[in-house]
Backbone bond lengths (Angstrom), bond angles and torsions (degrees), N, CA, C in turn:
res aa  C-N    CA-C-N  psi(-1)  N-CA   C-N-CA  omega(-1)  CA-C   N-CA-C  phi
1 X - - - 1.457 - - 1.527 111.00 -
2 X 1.360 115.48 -35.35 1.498 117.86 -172.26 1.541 96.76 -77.33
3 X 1.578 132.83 -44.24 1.306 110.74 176.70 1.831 124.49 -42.65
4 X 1.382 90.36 -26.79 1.979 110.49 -153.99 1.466 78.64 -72.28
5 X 1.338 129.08 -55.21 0.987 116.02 -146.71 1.654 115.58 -85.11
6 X 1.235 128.30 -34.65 0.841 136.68 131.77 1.423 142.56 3.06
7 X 1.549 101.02 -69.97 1.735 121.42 171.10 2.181 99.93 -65.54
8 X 1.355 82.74 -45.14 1.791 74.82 -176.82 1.819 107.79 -73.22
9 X 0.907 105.21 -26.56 1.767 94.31 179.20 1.544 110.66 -66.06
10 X 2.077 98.84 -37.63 1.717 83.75 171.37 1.682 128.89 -77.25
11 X 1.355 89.52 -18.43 1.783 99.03 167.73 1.550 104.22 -41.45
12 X 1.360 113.41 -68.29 1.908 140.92 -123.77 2.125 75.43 -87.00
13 X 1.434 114.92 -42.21 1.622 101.31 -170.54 1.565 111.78 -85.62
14 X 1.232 118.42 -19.82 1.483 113.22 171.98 1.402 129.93 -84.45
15 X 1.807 104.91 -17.15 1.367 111.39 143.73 1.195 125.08 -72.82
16 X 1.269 143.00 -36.61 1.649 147.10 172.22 1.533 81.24 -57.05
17 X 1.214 128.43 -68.42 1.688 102.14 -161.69 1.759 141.70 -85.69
18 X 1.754 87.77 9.46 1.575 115.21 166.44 1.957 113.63 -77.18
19 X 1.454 75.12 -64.82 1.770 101.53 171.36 2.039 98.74 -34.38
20 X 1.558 103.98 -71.45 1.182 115.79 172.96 1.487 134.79 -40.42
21 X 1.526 119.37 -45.18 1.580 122.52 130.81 1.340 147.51 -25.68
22 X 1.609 99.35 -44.09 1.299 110.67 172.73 1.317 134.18 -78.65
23 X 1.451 100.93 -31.56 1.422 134.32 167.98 1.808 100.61 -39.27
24 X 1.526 91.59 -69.61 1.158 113.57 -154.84 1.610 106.54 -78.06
25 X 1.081 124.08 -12.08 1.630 118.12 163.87 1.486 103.17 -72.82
26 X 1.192 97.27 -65.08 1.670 108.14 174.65 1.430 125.65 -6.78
27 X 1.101 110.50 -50.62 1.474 128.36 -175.81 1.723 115.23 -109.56
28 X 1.419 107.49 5.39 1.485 109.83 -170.66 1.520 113.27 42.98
29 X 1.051 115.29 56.26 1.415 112.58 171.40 1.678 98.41 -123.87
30 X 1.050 138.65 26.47 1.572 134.27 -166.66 1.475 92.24 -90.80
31 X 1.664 85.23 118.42 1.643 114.28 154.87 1.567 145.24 -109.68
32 X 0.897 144.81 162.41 1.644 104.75 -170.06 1.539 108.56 -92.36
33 X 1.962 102.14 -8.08 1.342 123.67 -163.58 1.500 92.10 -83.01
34 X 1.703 117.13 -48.46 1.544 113.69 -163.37 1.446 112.55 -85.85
35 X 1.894 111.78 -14.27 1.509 103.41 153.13 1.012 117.06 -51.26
36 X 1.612 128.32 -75.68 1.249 120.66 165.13 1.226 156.24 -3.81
37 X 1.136 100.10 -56.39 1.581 116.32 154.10 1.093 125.77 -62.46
38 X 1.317 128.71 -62.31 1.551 135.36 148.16 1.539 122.77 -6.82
39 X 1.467 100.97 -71.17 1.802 117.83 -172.72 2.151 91.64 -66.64
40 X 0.707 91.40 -31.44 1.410 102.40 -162.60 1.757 110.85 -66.20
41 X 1.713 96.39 -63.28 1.367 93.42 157.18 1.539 125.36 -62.42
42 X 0.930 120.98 -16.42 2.345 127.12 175.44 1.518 83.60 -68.97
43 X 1.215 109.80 -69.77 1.760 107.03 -156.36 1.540 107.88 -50.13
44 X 1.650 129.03 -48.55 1.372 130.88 158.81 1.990 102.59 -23.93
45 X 1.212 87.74 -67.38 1.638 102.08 -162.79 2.046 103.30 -62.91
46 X 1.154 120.78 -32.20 1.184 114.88 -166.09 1.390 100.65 -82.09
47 X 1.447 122.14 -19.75 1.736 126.20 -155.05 1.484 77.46 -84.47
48 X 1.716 131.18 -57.18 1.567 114.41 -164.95 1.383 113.38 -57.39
49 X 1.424 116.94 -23.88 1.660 114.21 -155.12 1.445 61.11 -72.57
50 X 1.277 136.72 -126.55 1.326 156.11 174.91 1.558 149.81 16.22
51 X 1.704 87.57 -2.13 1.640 120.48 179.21 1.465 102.85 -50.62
52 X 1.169 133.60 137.99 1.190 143.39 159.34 1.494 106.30 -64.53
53 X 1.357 120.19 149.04 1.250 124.62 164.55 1.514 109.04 -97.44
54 X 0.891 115.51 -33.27 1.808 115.04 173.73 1.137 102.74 -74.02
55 X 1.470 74.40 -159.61 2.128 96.94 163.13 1.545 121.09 -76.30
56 X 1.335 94.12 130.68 1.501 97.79 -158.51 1.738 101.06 -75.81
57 X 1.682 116.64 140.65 1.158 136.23 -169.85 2.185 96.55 -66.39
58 X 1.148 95.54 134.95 1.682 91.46 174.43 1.882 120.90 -52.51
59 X 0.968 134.62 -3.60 1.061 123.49 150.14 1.326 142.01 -65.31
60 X 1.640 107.49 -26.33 1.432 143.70 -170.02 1.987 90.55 -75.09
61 X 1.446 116.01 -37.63 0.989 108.33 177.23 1.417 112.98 -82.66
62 X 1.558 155.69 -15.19 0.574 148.98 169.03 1.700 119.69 -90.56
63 X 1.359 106.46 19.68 1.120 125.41 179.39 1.460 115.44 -114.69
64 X 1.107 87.87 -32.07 1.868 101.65 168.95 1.564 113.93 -60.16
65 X 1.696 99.70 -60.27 1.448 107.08 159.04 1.319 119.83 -37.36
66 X 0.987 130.48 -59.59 1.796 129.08 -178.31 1.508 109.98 -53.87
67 X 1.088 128.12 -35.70 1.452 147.39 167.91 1.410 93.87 -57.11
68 X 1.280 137.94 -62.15 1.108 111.92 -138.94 1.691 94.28 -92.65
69 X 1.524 114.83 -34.06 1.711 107.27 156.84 1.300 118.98 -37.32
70 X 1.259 120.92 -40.72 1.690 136.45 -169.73 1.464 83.88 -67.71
71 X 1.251 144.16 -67.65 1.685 131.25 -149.68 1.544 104.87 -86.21
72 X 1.221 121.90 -10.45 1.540 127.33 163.46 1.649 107.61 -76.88
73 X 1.041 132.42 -60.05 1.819 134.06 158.75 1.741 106.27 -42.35
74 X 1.092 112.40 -56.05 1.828 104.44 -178.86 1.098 100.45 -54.80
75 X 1.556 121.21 -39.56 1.783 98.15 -172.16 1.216 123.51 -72.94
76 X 1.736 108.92 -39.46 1.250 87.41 163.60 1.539 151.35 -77.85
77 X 1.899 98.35 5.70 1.327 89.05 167.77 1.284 107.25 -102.04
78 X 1.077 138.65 -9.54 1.938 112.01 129.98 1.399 142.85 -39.55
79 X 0.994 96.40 -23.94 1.887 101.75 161.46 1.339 119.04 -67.45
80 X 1.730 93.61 -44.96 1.592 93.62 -171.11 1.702 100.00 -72.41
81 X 1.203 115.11 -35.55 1.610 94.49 -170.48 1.610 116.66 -72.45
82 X 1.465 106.45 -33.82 1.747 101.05 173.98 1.941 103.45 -78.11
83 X 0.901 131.52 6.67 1.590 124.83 173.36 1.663 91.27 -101.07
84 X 1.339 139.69 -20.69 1.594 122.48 161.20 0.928 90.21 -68.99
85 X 1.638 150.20 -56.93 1.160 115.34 -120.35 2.070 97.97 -97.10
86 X 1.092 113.13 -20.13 1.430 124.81 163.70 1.341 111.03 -69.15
């Protein structure tokens, strides 16, 4: 079951961040900052669809880790956008 679930979380985030590409050509607004953000917020959103109710399988922990790199990079591209705007 943990493989199943797994393979579909990587399904469900590489579509959020295709989908998210497309979006973002679409409108010529593609950034590498507002990709980022984008894929970033799905992956937030894909980890809840996908929370384990048990004990989380050891990948889940090394996923956490990536998350928590992920909220160290968001900040700084919040810096960079409030240091333009100052």
């Amino acid at each position: 079951m943990t493989a199943y679930r797994r393979n579909m979380f990587v399904v469900t985030q590489a579509s959020w961040m295709l989908l998210a590409l497309a979006v973002l050509l679409a409108l010529s607004a593609f950034t590498l900052q507002s990709y980022f953000v984008l894929s970033f917020i799905g992956l937030l959103a894909v980890m809840q669809l996908y929370a384990p109710s048990e004990e989380p399988p050891s990948w889940w922990l090394y996923l956490r880790a990536t998350v928590a790199i992920g909220f160290l990079l968001f900040g700084y591209v919040i810096y960079l956008r409030v240091a333009a705007i100052l």
